[in-house]
MARZAZA-902390 format. One line per field, with one value per residue: residue in three letters; x negated, y negated, z negated of N, C-alpha, C in turn; residue number from 0. Coordinates in nm, 3 decimals, m for minus. Example, Ala and Ser with C-alpha at 12.3 -4.5 7.8 and 13.67 -1.06 7.14 Angstrom:
r	(ALA, SER)
n.c1	(m1.319, m1.285)
n.c2	(0.569, 0.225)
n.c3	(m0.780, m0.708)
ca.c1	(m1.230, m1.367)
ca.c2	(0.450, 0.106)
ca.c3	(m0.780, m0.714)
c.c1	(m1.320, m1.290)
c.c2	(0.330, m0.003)
c.c3	(m0.780, m0.787)
k	(0, 1)
! end
This chain:
r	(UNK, UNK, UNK, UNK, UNK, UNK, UNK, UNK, UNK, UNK, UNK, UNK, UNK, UNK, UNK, UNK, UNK, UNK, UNK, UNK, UNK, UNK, UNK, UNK, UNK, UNK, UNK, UNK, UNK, UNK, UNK, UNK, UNK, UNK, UNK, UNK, UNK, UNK, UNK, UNK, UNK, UNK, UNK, UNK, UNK, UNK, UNK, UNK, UNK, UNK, UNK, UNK, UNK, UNK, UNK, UNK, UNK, UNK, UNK, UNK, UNK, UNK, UNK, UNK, UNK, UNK, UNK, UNK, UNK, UNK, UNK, UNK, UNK, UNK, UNK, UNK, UNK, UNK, UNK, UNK, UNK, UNK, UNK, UNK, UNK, UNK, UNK, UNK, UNK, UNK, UNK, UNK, UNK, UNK, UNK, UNK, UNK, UNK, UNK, UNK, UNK, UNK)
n.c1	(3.142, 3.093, 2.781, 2.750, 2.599, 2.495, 2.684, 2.819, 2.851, 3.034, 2.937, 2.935, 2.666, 2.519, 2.646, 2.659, 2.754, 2.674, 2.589, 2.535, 2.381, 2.588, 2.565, 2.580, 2.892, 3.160, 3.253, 3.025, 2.807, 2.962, 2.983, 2.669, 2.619, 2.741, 2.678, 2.360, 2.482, 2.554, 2.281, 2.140, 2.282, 2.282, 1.980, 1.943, 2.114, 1.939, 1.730, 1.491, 1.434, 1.461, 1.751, 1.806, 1.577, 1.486, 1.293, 1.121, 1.351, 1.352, 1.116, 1.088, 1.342, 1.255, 0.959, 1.162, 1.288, 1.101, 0.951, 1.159, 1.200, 0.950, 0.914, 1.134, 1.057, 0.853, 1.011, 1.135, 0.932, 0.804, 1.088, 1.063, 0.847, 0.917, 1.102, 0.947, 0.795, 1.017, 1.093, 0.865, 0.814, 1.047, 1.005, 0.757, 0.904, 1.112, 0.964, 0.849, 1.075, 1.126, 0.869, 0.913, 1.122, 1.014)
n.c2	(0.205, 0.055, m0.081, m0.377, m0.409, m0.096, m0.062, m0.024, m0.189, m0.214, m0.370, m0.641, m0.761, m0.891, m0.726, m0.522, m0.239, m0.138, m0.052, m0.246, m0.319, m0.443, m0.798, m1.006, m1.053, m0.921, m1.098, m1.278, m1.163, m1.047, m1.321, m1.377, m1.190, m1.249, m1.526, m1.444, m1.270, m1.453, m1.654, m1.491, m1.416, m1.729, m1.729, m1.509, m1.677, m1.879, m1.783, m1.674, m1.461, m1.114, m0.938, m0.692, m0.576, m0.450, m0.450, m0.658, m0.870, m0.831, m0.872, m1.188, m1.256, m1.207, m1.400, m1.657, m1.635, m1.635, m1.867, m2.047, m1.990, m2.029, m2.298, m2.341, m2.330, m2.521, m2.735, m2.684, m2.694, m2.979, m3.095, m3.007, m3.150, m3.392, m3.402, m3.375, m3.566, m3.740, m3.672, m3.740, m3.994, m4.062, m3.981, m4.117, m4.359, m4.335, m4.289, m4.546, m4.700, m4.505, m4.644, m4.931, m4.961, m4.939)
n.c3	(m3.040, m2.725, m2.564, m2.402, m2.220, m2.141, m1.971, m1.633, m1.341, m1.020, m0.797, m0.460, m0.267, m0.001, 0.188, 0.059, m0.142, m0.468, m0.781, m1.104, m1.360, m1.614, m1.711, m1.960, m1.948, m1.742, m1.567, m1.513, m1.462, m1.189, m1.091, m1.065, m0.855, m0.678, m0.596, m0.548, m0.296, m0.145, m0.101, m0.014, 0.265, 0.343, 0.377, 0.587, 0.785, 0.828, 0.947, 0.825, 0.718, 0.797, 0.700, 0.708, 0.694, 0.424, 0.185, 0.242, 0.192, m0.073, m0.169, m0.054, m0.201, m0.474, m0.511, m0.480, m0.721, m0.899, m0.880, m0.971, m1.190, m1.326, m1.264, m1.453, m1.703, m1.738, m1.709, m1.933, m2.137, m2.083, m2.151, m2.455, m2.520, m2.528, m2.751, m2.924, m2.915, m2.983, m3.263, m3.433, m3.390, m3.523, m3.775, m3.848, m3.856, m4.040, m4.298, m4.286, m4.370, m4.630, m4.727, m4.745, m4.923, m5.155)
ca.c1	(3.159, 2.994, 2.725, 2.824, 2.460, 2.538, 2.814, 2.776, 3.029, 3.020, 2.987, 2.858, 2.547, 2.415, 2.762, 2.602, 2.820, 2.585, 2.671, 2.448, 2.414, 2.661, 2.489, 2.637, 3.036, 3.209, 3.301, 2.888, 2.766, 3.013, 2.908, 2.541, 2.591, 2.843, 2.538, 2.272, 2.480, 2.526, 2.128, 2.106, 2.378, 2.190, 1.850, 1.943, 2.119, 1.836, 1.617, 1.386, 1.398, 1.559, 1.839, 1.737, 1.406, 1.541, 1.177, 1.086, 1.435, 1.360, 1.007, 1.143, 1.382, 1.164, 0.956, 1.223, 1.310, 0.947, 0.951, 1.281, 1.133, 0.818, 0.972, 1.240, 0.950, 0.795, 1.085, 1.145, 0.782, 0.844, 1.176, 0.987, 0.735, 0.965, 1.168, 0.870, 0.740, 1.095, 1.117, 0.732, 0.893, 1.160, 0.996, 0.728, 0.996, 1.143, 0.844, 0.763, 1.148, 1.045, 0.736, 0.973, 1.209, 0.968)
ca.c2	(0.091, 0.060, m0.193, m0.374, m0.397, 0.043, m0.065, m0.070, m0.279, m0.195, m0.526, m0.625, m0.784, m0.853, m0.646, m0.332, m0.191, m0.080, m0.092, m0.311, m0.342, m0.585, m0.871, m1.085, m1.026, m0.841, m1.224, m1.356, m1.015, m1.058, m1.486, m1.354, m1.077, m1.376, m1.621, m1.354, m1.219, m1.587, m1.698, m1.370, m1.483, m1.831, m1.668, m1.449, m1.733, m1.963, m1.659, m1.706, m1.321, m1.017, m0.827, m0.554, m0.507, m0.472, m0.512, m0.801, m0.924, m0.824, m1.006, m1.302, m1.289, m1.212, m1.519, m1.721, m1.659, m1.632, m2.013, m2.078, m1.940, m2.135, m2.463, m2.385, m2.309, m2.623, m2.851, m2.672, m2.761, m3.108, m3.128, m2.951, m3.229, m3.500, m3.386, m3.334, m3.709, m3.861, m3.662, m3.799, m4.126, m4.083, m3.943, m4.251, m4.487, m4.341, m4.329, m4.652, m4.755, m4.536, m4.690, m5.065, m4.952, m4.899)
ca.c3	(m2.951, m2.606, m2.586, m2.233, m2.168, m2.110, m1.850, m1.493, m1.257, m0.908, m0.657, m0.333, m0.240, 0.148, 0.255, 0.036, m0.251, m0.568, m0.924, m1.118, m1.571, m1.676, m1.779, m2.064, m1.927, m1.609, m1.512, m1.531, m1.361, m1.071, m1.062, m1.048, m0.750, m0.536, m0.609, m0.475, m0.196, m0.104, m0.076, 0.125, 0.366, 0.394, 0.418, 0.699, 0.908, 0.848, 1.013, 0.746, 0.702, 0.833, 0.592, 0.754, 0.621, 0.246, 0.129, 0.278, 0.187, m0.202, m0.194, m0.086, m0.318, m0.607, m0.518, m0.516, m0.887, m0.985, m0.843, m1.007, m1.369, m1.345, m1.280, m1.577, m1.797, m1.710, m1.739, m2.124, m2.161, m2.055, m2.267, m2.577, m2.570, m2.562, m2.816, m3.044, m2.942, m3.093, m3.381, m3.481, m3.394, m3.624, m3.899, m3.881, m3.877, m4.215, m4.402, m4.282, m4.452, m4.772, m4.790, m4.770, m5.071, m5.278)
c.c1	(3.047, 2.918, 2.739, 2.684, 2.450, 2.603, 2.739, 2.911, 2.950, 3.028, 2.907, 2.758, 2.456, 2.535, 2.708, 2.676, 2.731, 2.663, 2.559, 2.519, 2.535, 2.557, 2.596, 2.853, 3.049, 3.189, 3.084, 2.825, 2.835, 2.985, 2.758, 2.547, 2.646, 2.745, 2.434, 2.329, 2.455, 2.390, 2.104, 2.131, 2.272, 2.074, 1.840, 2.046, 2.037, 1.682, 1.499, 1.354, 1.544, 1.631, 1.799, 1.657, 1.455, 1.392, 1.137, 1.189, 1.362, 1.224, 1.055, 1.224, 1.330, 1.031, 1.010, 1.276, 1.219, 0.945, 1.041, 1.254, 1.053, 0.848, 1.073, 1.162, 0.856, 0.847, 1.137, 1.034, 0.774, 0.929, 1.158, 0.915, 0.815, 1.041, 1.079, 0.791, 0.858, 1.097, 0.950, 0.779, 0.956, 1.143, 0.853, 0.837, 1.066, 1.056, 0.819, 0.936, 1.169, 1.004, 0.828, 1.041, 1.151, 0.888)
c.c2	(0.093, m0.043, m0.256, m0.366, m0.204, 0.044, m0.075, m0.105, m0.232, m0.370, m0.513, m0.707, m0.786, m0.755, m0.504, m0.331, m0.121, m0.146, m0.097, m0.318, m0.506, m0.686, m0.964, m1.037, m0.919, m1.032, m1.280, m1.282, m1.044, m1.225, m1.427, m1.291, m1.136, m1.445, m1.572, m1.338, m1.366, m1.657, m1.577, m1.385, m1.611, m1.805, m1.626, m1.517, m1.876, m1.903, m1.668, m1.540, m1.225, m0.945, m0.762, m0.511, m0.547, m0.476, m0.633, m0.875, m0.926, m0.923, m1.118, m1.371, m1.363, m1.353, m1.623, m1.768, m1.653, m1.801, m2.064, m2.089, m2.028, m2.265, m2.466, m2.371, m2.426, m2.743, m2.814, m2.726, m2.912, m3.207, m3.131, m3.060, m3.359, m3.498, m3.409, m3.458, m3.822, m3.799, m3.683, m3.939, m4.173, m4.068, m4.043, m4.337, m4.454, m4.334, m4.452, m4.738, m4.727, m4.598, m4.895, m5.077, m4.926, m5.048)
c.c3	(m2.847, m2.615, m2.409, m2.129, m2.077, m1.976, m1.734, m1.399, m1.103, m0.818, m0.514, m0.304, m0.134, 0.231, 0.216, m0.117, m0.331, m0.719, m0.987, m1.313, m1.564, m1.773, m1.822, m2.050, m1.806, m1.526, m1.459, m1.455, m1.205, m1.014, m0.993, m0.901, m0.647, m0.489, m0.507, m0.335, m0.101, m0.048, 0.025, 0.280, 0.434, 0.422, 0.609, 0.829, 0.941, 0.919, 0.941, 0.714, 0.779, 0.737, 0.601, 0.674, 0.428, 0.182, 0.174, 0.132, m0.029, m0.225, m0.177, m0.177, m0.468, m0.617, m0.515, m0.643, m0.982, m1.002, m0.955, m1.171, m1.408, m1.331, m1.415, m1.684, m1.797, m1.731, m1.939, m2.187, m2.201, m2.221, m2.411, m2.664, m2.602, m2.709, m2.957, m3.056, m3.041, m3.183, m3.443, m3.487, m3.527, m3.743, m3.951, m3.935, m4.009, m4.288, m4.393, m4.419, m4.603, m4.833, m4.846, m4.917, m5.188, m5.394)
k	(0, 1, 2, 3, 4, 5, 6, 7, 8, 9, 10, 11, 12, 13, 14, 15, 16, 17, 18, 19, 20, 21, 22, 23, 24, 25, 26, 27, 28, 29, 30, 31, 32, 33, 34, 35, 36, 37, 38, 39, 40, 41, 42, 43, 44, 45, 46, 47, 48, 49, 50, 51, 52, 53, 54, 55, 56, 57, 58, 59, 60, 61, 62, 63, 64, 65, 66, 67, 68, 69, 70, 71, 72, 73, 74, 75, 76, 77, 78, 79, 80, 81, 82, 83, 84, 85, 86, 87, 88, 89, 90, 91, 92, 93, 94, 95, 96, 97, 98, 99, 100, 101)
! end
């Protein structure tokens, strides 16, 4: 059995055809590379960078999802802590109804 991680799907990306690992499906891989070409598209008619210059274009990128990482790592953080303030909550509040039944 192939592992799909092995696979490579061909798509497009910036109007450039390359074939890229399948990540998780064919369907999630081809979402991902629509997504990308998409921010590229908007990039380059917000003149914020030239296509052209495919390095540039990839730095910008790559700080964009560095950004993107670090804020989702920050809001799990966030979420982590809350999660870990109600279940202290919760596990007061039954000891405290233990401590009643007894």
């Amino acid at each position: 059995m192939t592992d799909q991680r092995d696979q490579r799907v061909s798509v497009t990306i910036a109007r450039r055809t390359l074939a890229v690992p399948v990540f998780k499906d064919l369907d999630t891989t081809r979402e991902i590379a629509q997504k990308l070409s998409a921010r590229l598209d908007a990039i380059e008619r917000e003149g914020e960078i030239d296509i052209v210059d495919s390095h540039l274009s990839a730095l910008y990128l790559a700080y964009e999802l560095a950004v993107q990482i670090h804020d989702l790592k920050r809001r799990q953080s966030e979420e982590t802590d809350q999660v870990i303030v109600a279940l202290e909550q919760a596990a007061t509040r039954l000891e405290q109804l233990l401590d009643e039944g007894k």
